[in-house]
C-alpha positions in Angstrom: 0.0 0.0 0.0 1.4 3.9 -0.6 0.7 6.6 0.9 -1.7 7.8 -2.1 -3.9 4.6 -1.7 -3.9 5.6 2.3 -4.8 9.1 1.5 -7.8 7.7 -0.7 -9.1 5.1 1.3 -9.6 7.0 4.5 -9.9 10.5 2.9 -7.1 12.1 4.8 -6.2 15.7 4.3 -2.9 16.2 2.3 -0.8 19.3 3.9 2.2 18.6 1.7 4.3 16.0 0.7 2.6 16.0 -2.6 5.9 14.4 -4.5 6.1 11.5 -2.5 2.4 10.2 -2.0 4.1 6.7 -4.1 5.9 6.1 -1.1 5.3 2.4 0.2 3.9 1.8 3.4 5.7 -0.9 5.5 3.8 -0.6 8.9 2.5 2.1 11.4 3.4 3.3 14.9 1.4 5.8 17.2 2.8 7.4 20.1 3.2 11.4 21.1 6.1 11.0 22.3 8.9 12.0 20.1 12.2 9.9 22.1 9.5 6.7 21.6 9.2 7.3 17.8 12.6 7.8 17.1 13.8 4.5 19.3 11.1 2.0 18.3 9.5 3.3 14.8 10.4 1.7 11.7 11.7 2.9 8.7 8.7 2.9 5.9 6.1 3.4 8.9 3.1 5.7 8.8 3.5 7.7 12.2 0.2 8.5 13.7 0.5 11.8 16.1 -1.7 14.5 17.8 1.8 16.5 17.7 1.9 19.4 15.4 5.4 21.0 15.8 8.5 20.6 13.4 10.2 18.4 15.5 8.0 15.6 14.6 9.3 16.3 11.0 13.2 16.2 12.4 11.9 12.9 13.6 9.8 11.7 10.3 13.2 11.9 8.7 16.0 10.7 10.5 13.4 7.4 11.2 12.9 8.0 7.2 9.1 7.5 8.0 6.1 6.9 4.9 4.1 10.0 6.3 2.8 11.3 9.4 -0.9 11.7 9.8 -2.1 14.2 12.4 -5.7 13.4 14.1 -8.1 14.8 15.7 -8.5 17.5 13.5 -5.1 18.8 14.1 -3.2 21.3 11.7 0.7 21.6 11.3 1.9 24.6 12.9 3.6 26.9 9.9 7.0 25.5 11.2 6.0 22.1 10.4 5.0 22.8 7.0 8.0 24.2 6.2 10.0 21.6 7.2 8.1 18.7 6.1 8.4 20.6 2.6 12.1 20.7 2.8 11.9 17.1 3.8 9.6 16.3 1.5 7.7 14.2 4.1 4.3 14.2 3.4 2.1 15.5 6.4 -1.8 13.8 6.3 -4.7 15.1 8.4 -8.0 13.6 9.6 -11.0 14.4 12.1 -11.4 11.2 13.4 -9.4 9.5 17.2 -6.1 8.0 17.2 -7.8 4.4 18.1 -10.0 4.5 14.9 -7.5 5.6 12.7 -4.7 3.2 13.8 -7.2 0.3 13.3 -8.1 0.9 10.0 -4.5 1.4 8.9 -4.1 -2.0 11.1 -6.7 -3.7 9.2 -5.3 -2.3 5.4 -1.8 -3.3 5.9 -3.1 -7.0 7.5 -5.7 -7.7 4.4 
């Protein structure tokens, strides 16, 4: 699955990272808190957040992440937009809970 086939499926906002929506997704990891993503995420993984700041982005990239997909209705703070465009990390948005997104990304990748 890429991220374009994520974006379409569950209808997710698209921020930026427009380049690299062909990016394939190897798995998914949610946590808030940035020292737990960068020791236990995976390369290739979608990275689910409420965390709107650009150090998610430093973090996106050194883990070399799929995408990160803000919930809850959350925006990227301007700093986070710029640096996810430098990055070329594509940033994803939705309105619904962590839990509900994180399942149905669970059940996608496991079908």
């Amino acid at each position: 699955m890429t991220v374009k086939n994520l974006i379409e499926q569950l209808n997710l906002t698209v921020f930026c990272g427009e380049n690299n929506l062909d990016t394939e997704i190897q798995g998914g990891y949610v946590s808030d808190l940035l020292s737990d993503v960068m020791g236990f995420a995976q390369e290739g993984n979608v990275w689910i957040t409420l965390q709107t700041h650009k150090n998610v982005i430093a973090i996106a990239s050194l883990k070399e992440l799929a995408c990160v997909v803000l919930v809850k209705g959350n925006k990227p703070d301007e700093d986070m937009l710029e640096q996810a465009k430098e990055e070329e990390i594509p940033v994803l948005g939705t309105t619904e809970q962590t839990f509900e997104v994180a399942g149905k990304i669970y059940q996608m990748l496991n079908a």
